[in-house]
MARVEXMI-493861 format. One record per residue (C-alpha): x, z negated, y; residue in three letters; residue number from 1. Coordinates in pm, 1 decimal, padded with zeros to 6 digits. Each point is the difference from the previous one (the first is absolute). Layout:
px,pz,py,residuo,num
X,Z,Y,ALA,NUM
...
END
This chain:
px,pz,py,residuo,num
15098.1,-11709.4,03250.3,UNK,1
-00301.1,00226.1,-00006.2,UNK,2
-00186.6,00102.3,00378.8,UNK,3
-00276.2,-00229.0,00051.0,UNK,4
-00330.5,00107.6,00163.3,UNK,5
-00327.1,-00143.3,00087.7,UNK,6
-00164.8,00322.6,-00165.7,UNK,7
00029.2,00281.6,-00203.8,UNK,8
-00214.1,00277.8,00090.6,UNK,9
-00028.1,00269.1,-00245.0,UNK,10
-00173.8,00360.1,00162.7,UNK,11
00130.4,00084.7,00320.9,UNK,12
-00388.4,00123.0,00059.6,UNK,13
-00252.3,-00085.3,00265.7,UNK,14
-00050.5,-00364.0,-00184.6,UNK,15
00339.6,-00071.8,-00056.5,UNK,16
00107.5,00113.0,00323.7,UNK,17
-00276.0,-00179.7,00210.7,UNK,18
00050.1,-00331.1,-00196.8,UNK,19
00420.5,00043.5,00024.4,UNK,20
-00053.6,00057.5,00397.3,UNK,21
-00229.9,-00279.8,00032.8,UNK,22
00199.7,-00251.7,-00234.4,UNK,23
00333.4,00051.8,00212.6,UNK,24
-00163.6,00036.8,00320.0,UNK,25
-00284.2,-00240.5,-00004.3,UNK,26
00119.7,-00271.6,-00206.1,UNK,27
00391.5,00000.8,00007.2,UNK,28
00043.8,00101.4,-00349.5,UNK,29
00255.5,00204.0,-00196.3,UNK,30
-00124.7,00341.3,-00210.0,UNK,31
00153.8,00216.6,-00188.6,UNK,32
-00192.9,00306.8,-00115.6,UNK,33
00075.7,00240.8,-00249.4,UNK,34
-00111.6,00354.6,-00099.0,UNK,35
00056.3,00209.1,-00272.9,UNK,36
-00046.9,00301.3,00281.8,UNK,37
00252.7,00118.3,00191.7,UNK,38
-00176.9,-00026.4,00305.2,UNK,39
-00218.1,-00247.7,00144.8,UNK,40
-00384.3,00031.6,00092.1,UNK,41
-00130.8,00005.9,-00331.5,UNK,42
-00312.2,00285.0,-00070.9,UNK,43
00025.7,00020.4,00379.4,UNK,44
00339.6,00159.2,00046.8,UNK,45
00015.4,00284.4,00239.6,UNK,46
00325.0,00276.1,00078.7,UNK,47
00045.3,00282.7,00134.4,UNK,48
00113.1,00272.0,-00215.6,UNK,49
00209.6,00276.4,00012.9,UNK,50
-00215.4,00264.5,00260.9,UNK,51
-00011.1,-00329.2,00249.0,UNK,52
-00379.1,-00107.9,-00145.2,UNK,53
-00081.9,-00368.4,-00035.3,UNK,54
-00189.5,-00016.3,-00300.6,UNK,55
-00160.2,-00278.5,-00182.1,UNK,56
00248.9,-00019.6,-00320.3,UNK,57
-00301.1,-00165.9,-00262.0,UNK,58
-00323.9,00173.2,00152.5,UNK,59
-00157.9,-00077.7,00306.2,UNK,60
-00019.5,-00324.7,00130.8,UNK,61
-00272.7,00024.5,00276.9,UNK,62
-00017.9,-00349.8,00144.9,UNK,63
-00323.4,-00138.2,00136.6,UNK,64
-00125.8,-00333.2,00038.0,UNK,65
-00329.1,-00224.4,00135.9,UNK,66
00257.5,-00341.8,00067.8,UNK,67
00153.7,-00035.1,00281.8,UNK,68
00235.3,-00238.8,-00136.6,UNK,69
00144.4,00254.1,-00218.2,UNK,70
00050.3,00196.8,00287.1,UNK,71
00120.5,-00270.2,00223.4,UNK,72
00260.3,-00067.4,-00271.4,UNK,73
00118.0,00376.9,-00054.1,UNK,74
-00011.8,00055.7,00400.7,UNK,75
00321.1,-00214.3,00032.3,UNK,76
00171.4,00235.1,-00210.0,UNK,77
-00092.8,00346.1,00058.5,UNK,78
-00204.0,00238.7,00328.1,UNK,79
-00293.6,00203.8,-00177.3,UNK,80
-00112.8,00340.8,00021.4,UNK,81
-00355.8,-00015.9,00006.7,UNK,82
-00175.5,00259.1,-00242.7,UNK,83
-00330.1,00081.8,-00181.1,UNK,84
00044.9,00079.4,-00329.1,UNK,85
-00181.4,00304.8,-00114.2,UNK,86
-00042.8,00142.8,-00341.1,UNK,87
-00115.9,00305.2,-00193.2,UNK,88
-00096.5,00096.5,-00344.3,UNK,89
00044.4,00397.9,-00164.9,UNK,90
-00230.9,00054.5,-00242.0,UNK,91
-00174.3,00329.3,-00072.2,UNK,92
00264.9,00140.0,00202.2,UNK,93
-00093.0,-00130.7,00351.7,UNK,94
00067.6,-00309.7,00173.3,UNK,95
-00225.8,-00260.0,00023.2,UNK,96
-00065.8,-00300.0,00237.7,UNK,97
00083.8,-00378.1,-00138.7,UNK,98
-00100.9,-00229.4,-00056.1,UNK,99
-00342.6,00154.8,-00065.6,UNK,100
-00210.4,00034.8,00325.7,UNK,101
-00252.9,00250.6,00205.2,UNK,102
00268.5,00240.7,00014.5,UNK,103
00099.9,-00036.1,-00369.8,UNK,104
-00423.7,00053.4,-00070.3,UNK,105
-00014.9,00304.4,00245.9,UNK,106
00264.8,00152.9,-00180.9,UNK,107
-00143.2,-00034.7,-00312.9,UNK,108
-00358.3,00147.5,00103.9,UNK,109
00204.9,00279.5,00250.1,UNK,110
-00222.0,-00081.8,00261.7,UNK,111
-00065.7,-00257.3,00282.7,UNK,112
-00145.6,-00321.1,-00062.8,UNK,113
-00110.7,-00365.2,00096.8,UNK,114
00086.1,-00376.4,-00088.7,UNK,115
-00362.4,-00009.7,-00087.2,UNK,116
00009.9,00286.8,-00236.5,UNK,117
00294.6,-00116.9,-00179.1,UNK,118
-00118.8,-00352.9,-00074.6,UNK,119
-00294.9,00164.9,-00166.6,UNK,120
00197.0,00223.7,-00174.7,UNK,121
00225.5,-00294.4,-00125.8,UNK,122
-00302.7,-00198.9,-00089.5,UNK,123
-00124.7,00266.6,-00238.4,UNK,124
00320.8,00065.1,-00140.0,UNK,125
00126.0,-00391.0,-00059.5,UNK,126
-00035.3,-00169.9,-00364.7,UNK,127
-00204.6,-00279.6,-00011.6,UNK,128
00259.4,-00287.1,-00043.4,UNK,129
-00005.7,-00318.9,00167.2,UNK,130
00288.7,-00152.9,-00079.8,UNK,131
00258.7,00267.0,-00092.9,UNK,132
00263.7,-00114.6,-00295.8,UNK,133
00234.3,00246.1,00034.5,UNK,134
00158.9,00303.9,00249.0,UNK,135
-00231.1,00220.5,-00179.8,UNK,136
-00328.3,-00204.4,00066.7,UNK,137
00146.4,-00065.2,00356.3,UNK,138
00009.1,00384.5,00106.5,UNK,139
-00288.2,00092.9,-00162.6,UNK,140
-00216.4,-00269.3,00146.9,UNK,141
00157.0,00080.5,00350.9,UNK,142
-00026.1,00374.4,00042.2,UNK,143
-00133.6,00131.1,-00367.2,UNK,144
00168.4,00229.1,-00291.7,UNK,145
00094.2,00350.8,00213.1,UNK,146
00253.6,-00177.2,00233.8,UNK,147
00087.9,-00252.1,-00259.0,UNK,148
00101.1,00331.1,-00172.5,UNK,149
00142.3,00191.0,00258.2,UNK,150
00237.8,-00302.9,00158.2,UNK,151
00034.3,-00300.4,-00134.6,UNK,152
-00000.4,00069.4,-00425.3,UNK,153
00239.9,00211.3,-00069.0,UNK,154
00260.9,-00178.1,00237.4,UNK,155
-00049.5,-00329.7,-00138.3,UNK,156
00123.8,00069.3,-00305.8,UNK,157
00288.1,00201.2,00116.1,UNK,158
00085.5,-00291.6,00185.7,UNK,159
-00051.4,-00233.2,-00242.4,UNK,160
00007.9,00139.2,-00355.0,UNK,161
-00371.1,-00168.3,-00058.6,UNK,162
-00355.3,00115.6,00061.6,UNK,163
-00147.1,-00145.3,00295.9,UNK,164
-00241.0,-00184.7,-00262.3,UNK,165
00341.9,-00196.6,-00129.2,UNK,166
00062.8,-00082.5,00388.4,UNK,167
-00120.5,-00310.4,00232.9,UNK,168
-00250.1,00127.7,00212.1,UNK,169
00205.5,-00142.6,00296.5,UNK,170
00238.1,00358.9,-00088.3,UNK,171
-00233.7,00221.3,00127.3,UNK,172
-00189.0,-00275.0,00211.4,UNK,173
00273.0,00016.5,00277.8,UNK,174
-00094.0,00304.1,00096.9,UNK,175
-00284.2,00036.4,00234.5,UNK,176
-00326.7,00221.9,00031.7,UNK,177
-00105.3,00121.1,00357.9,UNK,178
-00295.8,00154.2,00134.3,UNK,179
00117.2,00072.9,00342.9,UNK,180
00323.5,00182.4,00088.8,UNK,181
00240.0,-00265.3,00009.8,UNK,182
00302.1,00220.1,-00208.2,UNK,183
00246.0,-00297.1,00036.0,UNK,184
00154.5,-00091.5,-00346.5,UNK,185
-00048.8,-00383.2,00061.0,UNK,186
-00143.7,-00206.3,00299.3,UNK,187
00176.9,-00304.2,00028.2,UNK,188
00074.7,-00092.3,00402.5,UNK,189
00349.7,00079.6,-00011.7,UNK,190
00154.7,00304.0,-00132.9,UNK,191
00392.4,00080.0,00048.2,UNK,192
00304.6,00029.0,-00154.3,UNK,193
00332.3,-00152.2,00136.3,UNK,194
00098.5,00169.7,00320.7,UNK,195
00365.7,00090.4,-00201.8,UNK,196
-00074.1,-00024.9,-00363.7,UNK,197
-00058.4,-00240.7,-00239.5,UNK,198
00352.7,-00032.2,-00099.3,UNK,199
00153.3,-00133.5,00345.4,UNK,200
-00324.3,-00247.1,00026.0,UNK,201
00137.5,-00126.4,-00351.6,UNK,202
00354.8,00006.0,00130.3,UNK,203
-00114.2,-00226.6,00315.9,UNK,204
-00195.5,-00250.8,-00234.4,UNK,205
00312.2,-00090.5,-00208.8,UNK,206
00235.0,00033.7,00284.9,UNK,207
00080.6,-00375.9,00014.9,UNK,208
00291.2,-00259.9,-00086.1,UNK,209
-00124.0,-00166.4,-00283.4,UNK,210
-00131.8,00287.9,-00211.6,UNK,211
00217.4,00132.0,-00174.5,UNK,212
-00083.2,00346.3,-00201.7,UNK,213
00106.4,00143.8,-00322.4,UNK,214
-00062.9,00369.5,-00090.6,UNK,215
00009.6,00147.0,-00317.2,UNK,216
-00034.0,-00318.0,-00162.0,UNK,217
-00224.6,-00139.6,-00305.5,UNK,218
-00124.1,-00333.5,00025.7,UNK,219
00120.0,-00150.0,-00247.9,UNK,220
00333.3,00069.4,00045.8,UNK,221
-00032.9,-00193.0,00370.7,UNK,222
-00112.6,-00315.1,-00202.2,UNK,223
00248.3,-00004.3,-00213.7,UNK,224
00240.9,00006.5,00286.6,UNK,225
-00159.5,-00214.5,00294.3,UNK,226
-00172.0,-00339.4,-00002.4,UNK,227
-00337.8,00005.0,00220.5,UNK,228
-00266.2,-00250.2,00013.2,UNK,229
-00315.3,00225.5,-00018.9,UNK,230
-00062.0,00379.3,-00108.4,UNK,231
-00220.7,00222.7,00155.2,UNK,232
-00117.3,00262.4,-00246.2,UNK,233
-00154.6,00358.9,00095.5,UNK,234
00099.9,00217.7,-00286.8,UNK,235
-00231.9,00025.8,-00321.8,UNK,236
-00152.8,-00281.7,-00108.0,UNK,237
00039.4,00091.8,-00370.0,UNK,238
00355.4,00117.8,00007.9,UNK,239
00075.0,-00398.2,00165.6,UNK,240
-00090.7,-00143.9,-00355.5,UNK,241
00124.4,00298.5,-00198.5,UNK,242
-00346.3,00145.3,-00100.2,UNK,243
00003.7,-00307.4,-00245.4,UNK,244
-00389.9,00079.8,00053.4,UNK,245
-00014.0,00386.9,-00007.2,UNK,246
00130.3,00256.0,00228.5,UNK,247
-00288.1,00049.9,00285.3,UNK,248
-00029.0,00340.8,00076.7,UNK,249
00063.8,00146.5,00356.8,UNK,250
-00007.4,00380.7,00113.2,UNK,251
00307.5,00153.7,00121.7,UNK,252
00063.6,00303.7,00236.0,UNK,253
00225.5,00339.2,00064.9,UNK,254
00038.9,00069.1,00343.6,UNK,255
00137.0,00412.9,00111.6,UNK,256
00085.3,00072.1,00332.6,UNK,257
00020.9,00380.2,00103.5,UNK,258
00108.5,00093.7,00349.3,UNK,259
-00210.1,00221.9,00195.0,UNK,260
00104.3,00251.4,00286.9,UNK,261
-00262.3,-00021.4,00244.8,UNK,262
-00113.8,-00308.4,00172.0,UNK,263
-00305.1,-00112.9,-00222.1,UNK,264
-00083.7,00086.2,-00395.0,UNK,265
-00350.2,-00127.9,-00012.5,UNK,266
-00285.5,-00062.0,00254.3,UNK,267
-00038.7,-00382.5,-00066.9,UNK,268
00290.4,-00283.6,-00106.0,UNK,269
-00132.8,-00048.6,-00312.5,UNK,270
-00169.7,00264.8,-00251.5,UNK,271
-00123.0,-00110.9,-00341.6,UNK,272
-00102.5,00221.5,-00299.4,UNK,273
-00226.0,-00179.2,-00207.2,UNK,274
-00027.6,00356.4,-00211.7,UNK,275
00253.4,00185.5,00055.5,UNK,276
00402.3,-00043.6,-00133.8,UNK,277
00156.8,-00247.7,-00176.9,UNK,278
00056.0,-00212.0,00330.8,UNK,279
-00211.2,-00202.9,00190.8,UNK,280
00085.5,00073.0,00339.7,UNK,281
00217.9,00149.4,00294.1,UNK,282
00112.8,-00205.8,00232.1,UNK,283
00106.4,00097.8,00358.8,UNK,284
00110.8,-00300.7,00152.1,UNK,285
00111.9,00196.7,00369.7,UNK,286
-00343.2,00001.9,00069.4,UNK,287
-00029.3,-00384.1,00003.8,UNK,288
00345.5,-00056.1,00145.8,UNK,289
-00049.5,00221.4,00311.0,UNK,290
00376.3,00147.5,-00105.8,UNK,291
00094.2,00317.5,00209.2,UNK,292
00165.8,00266.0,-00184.2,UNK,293
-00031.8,00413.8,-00064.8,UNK,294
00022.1,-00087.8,-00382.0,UNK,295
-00178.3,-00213.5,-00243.4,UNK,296
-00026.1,-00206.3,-00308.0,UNK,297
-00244.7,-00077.6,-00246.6,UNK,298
00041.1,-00236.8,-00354.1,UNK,299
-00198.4,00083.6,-00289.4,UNK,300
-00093.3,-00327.2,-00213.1,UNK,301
-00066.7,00026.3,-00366.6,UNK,302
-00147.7,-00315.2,-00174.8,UNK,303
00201.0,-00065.0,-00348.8,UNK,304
-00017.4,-00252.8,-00224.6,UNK,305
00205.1,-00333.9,00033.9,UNK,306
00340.8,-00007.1,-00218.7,UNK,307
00370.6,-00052.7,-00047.9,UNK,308
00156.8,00113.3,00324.5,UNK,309
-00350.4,00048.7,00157.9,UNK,310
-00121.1,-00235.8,00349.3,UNK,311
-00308.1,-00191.7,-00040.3,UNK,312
-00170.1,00040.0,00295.3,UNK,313
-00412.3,-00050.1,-00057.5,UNK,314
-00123.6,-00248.5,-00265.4,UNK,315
-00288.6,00162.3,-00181.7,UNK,316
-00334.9,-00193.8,00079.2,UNK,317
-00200.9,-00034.1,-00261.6,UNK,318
-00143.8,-00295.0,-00259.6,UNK,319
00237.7,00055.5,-00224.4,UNK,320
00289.6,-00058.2,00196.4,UNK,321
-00150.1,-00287.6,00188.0,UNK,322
-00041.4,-00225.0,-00340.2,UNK,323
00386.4,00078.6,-00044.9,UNK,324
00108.7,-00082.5,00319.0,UNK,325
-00184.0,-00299.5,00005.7,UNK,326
00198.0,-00110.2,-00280.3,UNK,327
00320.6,00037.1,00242.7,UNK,328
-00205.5,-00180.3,00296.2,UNK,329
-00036.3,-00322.7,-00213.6,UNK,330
00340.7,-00029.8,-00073.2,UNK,331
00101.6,00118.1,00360.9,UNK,332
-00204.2,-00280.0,00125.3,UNK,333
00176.4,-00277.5,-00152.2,UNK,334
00312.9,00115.2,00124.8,UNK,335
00140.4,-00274.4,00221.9,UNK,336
00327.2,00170.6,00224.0,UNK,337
-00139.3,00340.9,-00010.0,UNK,338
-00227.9,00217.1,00171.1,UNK,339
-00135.9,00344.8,-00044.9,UNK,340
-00123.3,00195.6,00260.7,UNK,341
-00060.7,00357.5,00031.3,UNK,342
-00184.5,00302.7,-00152.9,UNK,343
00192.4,-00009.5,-00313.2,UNK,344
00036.3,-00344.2,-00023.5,UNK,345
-00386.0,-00114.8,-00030.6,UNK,346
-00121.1,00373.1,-00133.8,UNK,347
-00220.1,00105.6,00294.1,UNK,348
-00021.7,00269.1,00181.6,UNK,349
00076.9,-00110.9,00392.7,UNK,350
00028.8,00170.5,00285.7,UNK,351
00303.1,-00059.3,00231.4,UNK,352
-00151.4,-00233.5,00227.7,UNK,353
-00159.9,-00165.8,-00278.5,UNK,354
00336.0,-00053.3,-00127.6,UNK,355
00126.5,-00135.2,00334.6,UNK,356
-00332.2,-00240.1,00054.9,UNK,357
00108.7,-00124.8,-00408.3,UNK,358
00361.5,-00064.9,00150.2,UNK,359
-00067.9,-00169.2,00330.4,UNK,360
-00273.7,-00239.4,-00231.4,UNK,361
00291.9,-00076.3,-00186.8,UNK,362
00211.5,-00066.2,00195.1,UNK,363
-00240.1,-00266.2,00102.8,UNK,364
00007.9,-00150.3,-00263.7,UNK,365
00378.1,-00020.6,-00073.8,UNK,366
00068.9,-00168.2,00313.8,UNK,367
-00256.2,-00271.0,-00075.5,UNK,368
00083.8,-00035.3,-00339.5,UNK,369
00128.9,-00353.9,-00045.6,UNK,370
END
């Protein structure tokens, strides 16, 4: 006879792993998840390599969050180690301050300024549009065409492969535009990152009797084995109905470590180089994690394009790829036994405690499901 669960949870992720913890725990049921990985944590995994570094294996994962239920939730698994994020750009070989602020605008004129001066200054440069369609529009109507130029185009479409135009304006809208000093990278209320890595949070989620994980594992080879009563779905959304409606495209990345000996590479965690070398940024995650040690390492991360033997890790947000998706939504949405949750799984770009909120909501409403 074939196991029997209650679920089969495919991405042992933030979603899947929130949903499998709250399924066995909070409702009595049986889960078995499976991964393709070897390891569990999904984007999120964390090690520590070979010169005794914990480093964030898929880029930097720099957790913040406005709900306290998210953190509520997470708190039961993990201590934090509270942090402000702080983040630089190199262009025209020197650093710069970002997210763009007072100190970013007094670098650019070499001299001291004021709030006052820089609104001004912003309000001269700015084009006129009201209701920006695309990144493009966004920037330009936020801080005008030099620092559109200097930061944010050039970037994009490393990251991406598309012009800002071809871009939501939500890509470029996340980041902010200061006039005072405030050189945090974001602002939410809480900003940490699990007291001992993101991997042994993970591991305490799914420590429990009746889940039951499966590494290096496709899917579909669990459902041809097992019998379960509902699926929980947080791989891509297209590759679930074998791109019977197109492939939807997704960016993949190239991450290279190099070990360092001396105790810090760079002045900030995170360095970005909007016009400078193929990659998009440097990432020194000891800053963040408060590790002690006399050496140091950094991870290089190279945006390439989506293929055979490739992650996906960001959907591409743009018009185009929203009218395809959609296509997938419709049919997802008639699905009776399954759900699909996650970043991949509904195309959207999500932060992690989005992801979380998403998985607690439904969770909600899997338990009151008649």
């Amino acid at each position: 006879m074939p196991e029997s669960y209650d679920y089969l949870i495919v991405g042992a992720g933030f979603a899947g792993s929130v949903l499998a913890e709250r399924l066995a725990e909070g409702s009595g049921k049986t889960c078995l998840m499976v991964d393709r990985r070897e390891h569990i944590a999904g984007n999120a995994y964390d090690r520590t390599d070979e010169a005794g570094i914990l480093i964030h294996a898929y880029g930097p994962h720099y957790f913040r969050t406005n709900s306290d239920k998210v953190v509520d939730y997470l708190s039961r698994f993990t201590k934090w180690h509270h942090v402000t994020y702080q983040v630089l750009v190199w262009t025209g070989g020197k650093y710069w301050q970002f997210p763009i602020n007072l100190n970013t605008f007094e670098e650019y004129l070499g001299r001291a300024s004021s709030t006052e001066e820089m609104e001004a200054t912003l309000a001269k440069w700015r084009v006129p549009i009201s209701q920006p369609k695309n990144s493009e529009e966004m920037v330009l109507s936020q801080v005008g065409r030099e620092f559109y130029e200097m930061f944010f185009r050039n970037y994009t479409t490393k990251q991406w492969r598309r012009d800002p135009s071809q871009l939501d304006a939500a890509v470029c809208g996340r980041i902010p535009v200061r006039t005072d000093r405030d050189n945090r990278f974001v602002t939410e209320k809480f900003q940490a990152l699990p007291q001992d890595g993101y991997t042994a949070m993970f591991e305490r989620i799914l420590k429990h009797p009746r889940i039951t994980l499966r590494l290096k594992t496709d899917y579909r080879e669990a459902r041809a084995q097992v019998k379960y009563r509902h699926l929980i779905y947080t791989g891509m959304i297209d590759e679930f109905y074998d791109f019977t409606e197109g492939r939807l495209p997704y960016r993949s990345m190239r991450f290279e470590a190099e070990t360092f000996q001396r105790e810090f590479f760079q002045p900030a965690m995170q360095v970005n180089y909007p016009n400078d070398f193929d990659y998009t940024r440097v990432v020194e995650i000891k800053h963040a994690t408060g590790q002690k040690s006399p050496v140091t390492t950094i991870v290089r991360e190279y945006p390439e394009d989506f293929g055979p033997g490739k992650e996906a890790y960001y959907p591409i947000p743009a018009p185009d790829t929203k009218v395809l998706y959609q296509k997938y939504a419709e049919r997802a949405e008639r699905e009776k036994q399954v759900t699909f949750v996650g970043r991949l799984a509904t195309y959207r770009y999500y932060n992690m405690d989005q992801v979380v909120a998403m998985a607690l909501t439904e969770y909600d409403k899997l338990r009151t499901a008649v």
